[in-house]
Biopython code that builds the backbone (N, CA, C, O; Angstrom):
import numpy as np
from Bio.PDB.StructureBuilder import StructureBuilder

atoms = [
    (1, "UNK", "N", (144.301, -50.762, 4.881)),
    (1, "UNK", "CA", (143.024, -50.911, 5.542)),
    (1, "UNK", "C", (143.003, -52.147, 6.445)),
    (1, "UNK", "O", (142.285, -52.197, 7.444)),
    (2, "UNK", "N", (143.944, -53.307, 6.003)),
    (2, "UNK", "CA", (143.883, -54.607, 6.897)),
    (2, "UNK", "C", (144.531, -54.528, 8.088)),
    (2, "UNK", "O", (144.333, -55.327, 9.003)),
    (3, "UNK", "N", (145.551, -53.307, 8.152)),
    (3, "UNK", "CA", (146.440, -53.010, 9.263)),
    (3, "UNK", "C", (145.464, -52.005, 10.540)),
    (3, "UNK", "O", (145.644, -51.938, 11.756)),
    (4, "UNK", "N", (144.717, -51.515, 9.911)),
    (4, "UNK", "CA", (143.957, -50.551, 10.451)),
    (4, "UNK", "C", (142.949, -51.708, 11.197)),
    (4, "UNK", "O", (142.998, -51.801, 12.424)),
    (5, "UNK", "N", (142.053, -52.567, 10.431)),
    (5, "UNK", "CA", (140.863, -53.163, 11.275)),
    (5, "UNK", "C", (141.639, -54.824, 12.039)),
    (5, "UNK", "O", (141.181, -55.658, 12.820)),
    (6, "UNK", "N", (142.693, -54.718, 11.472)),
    (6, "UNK", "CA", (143.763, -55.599, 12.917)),
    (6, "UNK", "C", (144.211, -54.817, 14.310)),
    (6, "UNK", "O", (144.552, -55.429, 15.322)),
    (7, "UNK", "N", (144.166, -53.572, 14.222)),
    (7, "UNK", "CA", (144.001, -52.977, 15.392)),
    (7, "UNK", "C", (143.461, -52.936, 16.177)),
    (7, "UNK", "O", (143.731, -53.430, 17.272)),
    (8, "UNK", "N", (141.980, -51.988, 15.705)),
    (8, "UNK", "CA", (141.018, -52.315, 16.001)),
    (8, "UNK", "C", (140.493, -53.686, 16.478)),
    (8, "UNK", "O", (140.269, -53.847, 17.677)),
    (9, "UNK", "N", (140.266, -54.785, 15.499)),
    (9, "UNK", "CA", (139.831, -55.856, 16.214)),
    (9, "UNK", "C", (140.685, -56.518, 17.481)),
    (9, "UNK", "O", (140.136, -57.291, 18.266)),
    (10, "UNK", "N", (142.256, -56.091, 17.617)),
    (10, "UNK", "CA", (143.108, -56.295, 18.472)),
    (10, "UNK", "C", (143.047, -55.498, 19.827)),
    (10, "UNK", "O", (143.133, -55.912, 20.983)),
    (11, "UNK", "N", (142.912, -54.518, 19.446)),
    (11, "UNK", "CA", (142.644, -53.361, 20.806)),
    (11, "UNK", "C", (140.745, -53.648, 21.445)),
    (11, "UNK", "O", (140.484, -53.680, 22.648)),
    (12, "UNK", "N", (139.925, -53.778, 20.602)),
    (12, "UNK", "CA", (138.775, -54.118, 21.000)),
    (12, "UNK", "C", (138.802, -55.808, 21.961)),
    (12, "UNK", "O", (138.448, -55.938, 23.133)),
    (13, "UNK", "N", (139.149, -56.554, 21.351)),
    (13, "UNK", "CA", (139.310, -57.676, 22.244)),
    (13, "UNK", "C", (140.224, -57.875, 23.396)),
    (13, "UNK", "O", (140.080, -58.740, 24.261)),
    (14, "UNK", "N", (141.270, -56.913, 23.325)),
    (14, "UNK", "CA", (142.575, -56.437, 24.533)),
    (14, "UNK", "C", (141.471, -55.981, 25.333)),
    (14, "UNK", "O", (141.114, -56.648, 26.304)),
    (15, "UNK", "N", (140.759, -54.657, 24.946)),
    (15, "UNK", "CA", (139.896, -54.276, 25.999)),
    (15, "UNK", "C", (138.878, -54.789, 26.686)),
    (15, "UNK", "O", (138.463, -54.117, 27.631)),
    (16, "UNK", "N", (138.189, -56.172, 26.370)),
    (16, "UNK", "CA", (137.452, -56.980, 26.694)),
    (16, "UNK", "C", (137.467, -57.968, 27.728)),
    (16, "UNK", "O", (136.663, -58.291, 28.602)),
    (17, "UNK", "N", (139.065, -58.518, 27.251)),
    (17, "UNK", "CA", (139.500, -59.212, 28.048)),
    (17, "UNK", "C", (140.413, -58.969, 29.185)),
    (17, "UNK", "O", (140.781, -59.837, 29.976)),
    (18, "UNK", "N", (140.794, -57.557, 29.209)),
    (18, "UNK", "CA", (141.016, -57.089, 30.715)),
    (18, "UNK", "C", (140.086, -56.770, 31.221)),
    (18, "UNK", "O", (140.049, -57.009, 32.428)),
    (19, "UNK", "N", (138.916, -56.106, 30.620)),
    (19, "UNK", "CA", (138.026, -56.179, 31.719)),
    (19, "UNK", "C", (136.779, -57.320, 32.410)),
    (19, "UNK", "O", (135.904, -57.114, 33.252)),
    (20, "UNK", "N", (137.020, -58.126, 31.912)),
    (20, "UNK", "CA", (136.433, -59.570, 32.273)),
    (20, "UNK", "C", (138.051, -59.980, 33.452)),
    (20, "UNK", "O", (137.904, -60.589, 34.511)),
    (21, "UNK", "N", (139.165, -59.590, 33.053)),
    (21, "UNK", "CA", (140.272, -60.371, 33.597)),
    (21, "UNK", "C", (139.688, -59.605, 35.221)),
    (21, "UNK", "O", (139.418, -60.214, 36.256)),
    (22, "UNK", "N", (139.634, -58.292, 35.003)),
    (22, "UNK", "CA", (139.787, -57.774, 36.194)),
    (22, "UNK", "C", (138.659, -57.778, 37.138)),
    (22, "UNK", "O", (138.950, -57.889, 38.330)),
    (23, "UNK", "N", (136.932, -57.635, 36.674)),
    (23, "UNK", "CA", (136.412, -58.325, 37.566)),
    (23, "UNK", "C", (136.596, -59.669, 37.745)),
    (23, "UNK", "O", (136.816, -60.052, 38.894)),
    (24, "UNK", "N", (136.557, -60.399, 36.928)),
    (24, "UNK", "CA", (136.849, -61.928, 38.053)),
    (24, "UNK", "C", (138.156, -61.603, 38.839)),
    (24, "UNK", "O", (138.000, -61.856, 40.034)),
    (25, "UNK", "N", (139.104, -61.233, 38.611)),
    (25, "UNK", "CA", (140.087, -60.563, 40.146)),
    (25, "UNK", "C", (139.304, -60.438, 41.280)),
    (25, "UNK", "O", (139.273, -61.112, 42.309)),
    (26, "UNK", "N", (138.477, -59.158, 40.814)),
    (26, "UNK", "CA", (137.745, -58.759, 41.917)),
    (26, "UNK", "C", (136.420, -59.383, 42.793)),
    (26, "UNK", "O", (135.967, -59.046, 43.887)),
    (27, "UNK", "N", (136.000, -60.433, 41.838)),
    (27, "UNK", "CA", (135.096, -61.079, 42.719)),
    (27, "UNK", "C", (135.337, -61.944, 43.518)),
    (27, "UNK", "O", (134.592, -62.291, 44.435)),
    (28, "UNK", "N", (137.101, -62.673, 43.085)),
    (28, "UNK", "CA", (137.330, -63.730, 43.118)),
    (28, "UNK", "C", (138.006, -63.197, 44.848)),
    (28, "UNK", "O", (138.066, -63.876, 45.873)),
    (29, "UNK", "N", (138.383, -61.929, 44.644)),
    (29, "UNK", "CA", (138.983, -61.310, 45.755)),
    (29, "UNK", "C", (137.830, -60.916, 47.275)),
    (29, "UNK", "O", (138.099, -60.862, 48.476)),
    (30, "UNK", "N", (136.740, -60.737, 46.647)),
    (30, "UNK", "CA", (136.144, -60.332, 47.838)),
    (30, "UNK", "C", (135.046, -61.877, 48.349)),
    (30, "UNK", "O", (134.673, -61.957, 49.519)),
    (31, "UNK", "N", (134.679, -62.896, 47.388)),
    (31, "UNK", "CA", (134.539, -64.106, 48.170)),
    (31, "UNK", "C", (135.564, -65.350, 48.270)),
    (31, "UNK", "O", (135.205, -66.373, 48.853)),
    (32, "UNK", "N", (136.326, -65.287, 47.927)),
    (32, "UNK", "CA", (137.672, -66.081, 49.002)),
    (32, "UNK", "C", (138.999, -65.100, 48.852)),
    (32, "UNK", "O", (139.940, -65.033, 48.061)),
    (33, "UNK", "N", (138.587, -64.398, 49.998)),
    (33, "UNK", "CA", (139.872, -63.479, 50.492)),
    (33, "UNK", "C", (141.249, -64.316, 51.197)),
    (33, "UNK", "O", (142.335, -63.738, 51.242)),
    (34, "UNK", "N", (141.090, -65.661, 51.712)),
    (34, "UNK", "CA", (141.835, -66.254, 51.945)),
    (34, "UNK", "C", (143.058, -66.811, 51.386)),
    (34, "UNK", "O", (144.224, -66.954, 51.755)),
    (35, "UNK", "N", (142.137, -67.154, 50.036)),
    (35, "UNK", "CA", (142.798, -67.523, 48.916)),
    (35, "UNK", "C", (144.066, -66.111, 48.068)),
    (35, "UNK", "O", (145.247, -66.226, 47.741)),
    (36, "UNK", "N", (143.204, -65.029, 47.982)),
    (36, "UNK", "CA", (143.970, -64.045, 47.604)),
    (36, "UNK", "C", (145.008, -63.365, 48.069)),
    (36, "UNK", "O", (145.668, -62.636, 47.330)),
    (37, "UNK", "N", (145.322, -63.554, 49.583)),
    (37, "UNK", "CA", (146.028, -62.787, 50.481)),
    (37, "UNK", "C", (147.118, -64.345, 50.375)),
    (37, "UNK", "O", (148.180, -64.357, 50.997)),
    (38, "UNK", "N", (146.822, -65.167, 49.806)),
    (38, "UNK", "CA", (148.314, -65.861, 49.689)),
    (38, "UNK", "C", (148.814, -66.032, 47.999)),
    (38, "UNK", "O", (149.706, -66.794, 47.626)),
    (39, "UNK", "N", (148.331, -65.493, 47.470)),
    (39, "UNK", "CA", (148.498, -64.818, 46.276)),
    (39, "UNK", "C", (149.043, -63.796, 45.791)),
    (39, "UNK", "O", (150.020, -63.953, 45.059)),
    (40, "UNK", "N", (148.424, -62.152, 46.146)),
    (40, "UNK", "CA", (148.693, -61.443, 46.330)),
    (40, "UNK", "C", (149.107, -61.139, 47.890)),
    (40, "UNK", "O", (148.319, -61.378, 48.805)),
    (41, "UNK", "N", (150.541, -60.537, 48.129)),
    (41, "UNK", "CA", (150.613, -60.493, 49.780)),
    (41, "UNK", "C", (150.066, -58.918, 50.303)),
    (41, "UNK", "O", (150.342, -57.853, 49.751)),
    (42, "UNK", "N", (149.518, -59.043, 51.088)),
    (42, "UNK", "CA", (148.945, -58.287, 51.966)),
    (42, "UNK", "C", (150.305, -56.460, 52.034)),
    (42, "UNK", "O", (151.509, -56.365, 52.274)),
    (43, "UNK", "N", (149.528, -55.701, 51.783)),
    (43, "UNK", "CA", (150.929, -54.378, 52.090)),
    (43, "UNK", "C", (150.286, -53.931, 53.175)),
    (43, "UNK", "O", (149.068, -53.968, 53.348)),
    (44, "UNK", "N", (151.361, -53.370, 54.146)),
    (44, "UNK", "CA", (150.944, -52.270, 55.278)),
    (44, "UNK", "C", (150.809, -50.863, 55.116)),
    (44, "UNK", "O", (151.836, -50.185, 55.079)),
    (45, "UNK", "N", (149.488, -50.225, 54.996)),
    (45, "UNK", "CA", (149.724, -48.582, 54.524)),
    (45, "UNK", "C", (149.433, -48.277, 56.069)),
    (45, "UNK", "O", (148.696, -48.832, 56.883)),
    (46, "UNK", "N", (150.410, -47.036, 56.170)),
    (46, "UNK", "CA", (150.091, -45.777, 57.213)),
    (46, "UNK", "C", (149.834, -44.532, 57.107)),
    (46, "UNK", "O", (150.718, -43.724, 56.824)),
    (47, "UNK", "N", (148.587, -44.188, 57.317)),
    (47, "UNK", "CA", (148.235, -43.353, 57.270)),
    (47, "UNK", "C", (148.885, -41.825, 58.145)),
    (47, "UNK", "O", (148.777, -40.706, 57.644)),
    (48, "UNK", "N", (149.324, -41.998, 59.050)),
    (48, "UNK", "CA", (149.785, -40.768, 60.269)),
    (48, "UNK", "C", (148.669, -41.190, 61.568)),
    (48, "UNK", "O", (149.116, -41.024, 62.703)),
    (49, "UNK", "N", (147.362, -41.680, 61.452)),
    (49, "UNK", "CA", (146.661, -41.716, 62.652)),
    (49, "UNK", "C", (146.432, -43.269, 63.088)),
    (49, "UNK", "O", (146.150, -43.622, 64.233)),
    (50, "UNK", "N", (146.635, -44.284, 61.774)),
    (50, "UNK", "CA", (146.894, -45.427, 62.430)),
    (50, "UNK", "C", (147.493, -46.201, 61.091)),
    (50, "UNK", "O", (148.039, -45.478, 60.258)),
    (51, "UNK", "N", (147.419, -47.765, 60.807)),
    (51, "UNK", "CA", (147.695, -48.563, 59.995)),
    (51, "UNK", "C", (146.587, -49.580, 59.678)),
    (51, "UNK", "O", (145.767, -50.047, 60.468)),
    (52, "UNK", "N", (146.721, -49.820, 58.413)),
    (52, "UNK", "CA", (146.009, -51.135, 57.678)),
    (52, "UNK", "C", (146.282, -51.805, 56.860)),
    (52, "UNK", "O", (147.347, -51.554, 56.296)),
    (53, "UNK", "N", (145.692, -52.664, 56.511)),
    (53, "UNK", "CA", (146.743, -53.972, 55.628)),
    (53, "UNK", "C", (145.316, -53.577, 54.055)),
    (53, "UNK", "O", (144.089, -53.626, 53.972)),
    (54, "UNK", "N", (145.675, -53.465, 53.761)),
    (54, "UNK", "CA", (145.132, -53.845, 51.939)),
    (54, "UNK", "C", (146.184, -54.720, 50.810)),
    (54, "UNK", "O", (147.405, -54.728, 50.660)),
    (55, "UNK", "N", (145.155, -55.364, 50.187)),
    (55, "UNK", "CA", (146.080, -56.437, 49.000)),
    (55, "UNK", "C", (145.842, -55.746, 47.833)),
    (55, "UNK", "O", (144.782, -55.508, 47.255)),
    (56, "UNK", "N", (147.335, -55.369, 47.488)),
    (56, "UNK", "CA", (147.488, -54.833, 46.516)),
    (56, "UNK", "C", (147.312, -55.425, 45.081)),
    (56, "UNK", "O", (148.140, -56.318, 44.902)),
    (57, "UNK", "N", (146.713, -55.272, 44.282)),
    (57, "UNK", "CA", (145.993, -55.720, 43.276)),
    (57, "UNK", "C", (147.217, -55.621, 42.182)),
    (57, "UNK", "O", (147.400, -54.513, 41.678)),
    (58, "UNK", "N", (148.064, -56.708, 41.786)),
    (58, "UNK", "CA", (149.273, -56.231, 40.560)),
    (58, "UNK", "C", (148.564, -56.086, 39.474)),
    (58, "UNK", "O", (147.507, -56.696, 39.309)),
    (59, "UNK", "N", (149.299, -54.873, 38.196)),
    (59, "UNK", "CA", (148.477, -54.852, 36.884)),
    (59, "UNK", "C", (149.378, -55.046, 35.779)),
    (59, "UNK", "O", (149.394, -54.703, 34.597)),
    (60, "UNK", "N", (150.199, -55.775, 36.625)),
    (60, "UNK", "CA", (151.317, -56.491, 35.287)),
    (60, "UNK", "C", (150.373, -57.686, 34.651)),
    (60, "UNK", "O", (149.898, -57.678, 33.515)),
    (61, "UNK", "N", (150.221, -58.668, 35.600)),
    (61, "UNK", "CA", (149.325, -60.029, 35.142)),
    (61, "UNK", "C", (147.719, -59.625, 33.864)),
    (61, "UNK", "O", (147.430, -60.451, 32.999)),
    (62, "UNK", "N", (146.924, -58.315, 34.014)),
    (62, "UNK", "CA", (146.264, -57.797, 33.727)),
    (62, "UNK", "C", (147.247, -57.167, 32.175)),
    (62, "UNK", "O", (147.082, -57.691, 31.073)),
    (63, "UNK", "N", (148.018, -56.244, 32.362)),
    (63, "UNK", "CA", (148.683, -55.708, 31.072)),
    (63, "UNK", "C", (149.017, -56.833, 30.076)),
    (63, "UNK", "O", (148.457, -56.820, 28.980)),
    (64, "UNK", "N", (150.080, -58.012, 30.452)),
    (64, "UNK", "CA", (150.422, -59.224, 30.088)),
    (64, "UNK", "C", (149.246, -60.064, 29.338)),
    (64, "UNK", "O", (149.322, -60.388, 28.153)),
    (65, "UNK", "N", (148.296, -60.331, 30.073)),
    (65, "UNK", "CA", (147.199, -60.943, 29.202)),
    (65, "UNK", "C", (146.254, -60.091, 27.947)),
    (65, "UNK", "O", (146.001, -60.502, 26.815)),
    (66, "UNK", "N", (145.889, -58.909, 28.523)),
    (66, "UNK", "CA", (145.692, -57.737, 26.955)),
    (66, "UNK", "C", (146.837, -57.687, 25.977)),
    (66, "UNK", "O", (146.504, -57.646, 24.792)),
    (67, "UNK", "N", (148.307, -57.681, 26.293)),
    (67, "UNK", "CA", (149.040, -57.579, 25.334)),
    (67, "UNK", "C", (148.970, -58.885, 24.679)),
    (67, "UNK", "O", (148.967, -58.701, 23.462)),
    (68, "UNK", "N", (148.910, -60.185, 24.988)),
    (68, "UNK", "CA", (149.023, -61.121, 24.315)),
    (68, "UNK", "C", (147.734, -61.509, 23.773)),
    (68, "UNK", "O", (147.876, -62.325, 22.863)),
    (69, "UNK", "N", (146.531, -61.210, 24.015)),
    (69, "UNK", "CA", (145.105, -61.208, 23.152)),
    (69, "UNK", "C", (145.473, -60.651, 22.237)),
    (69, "UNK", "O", (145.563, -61.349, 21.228)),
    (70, "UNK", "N", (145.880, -59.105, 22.094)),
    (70, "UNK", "CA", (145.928, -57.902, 21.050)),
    (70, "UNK", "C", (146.843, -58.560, 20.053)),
    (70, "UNK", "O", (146.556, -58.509, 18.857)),
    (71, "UNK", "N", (148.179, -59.318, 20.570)),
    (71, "UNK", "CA", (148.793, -59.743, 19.544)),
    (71, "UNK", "C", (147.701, -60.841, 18.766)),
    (71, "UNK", "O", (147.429, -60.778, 17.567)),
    (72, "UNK", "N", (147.285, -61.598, 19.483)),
    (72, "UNK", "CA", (146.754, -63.058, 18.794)),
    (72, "UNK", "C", (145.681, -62.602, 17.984)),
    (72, "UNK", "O", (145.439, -63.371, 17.054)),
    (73, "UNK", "N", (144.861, -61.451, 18.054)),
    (73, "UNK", "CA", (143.431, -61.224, 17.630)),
    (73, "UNK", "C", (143.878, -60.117, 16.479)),
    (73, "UNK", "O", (143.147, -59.974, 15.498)),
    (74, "UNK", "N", (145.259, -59.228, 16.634)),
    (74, "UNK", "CA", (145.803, -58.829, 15.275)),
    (74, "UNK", "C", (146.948, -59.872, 14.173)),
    (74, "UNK", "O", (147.024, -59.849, 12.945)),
    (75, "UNK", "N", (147.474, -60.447, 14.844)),
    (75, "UNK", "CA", (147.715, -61.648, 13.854)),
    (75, "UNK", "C", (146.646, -62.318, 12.819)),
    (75, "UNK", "O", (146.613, -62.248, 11.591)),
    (76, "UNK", "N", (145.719, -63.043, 13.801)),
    (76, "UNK", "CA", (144.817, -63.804, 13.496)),
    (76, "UNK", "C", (143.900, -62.869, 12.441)),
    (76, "UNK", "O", (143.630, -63.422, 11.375)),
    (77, "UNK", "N", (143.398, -61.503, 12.641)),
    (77, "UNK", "CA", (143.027, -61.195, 11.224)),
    (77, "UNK", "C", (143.468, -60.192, 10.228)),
    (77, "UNK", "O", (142.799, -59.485, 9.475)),
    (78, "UNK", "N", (144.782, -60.294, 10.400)),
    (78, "UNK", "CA", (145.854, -60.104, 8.864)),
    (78, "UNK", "C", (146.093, -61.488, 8.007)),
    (78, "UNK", "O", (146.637, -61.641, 6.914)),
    (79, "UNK", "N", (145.328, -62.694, 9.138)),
    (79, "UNK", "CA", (145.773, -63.794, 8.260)),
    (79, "UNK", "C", (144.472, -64.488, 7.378)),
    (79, "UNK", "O", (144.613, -65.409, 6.573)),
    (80, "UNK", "N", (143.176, -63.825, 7.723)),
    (80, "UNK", "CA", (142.080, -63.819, 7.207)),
    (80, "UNK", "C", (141.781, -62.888, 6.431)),
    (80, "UNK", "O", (140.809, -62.928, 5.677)),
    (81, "UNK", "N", (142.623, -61.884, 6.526)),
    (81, "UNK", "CA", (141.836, -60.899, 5.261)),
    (81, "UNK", "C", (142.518, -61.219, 4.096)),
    (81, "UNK", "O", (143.734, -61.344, 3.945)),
    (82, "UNK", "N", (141.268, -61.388, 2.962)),
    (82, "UNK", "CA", (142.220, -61.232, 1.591)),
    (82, "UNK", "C", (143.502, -60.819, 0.733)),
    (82, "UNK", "O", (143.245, -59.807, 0.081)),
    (83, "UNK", "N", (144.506, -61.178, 0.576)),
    (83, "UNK", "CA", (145.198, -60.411, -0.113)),
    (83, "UNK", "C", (145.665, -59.557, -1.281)),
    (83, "UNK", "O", (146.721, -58.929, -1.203)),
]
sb = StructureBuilder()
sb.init_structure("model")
sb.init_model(0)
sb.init_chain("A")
sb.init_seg("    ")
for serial, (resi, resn, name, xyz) in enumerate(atoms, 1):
    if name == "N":
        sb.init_residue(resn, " ", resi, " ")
    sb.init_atom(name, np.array(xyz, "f"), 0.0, 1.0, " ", f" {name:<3s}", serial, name[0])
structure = sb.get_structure()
């Protein structure tokens, strides 16, 4: 049962904190775009009728920080529950 609600409390806080990770990405992206485009670099898509630049948003940095919450928040309560 302790393996079960270390999941849970691990996957619930993974999911929390990517999505807090990823809007502040995104806000952080649309009021200083300056800042982000030397961060993230700018890609060229073509469409067939013309071209545009969009910044591609990586979701490694995003995966990376949920995986390491999920570990810390299932560690942390297998080491609080009773034995």
């Amino acid at each position: 049962m302790k393996y079960l609600k270390g999941i849970l409390v691990g996957a619930a806080v993974s999911a929390i904190t990517v999505i807090i990770f990823s809007v502040t990405s995104v806000v952080l992206m649309s009021h200083f775009p300056e800042v982000v485009v030397r961060i993230f670099p700018a890609q060229k898509h073509e469409l067939g009728w013309g071209e545009f630049y969009a910044v591609d948003f990586p979701l490694w940095p995003v995966v990376t920080v949920g995986l390491l919450v999920f570990a810390i928040a299932f560690s942390w309560t297998l080491r609080r529950a009773s034995p």
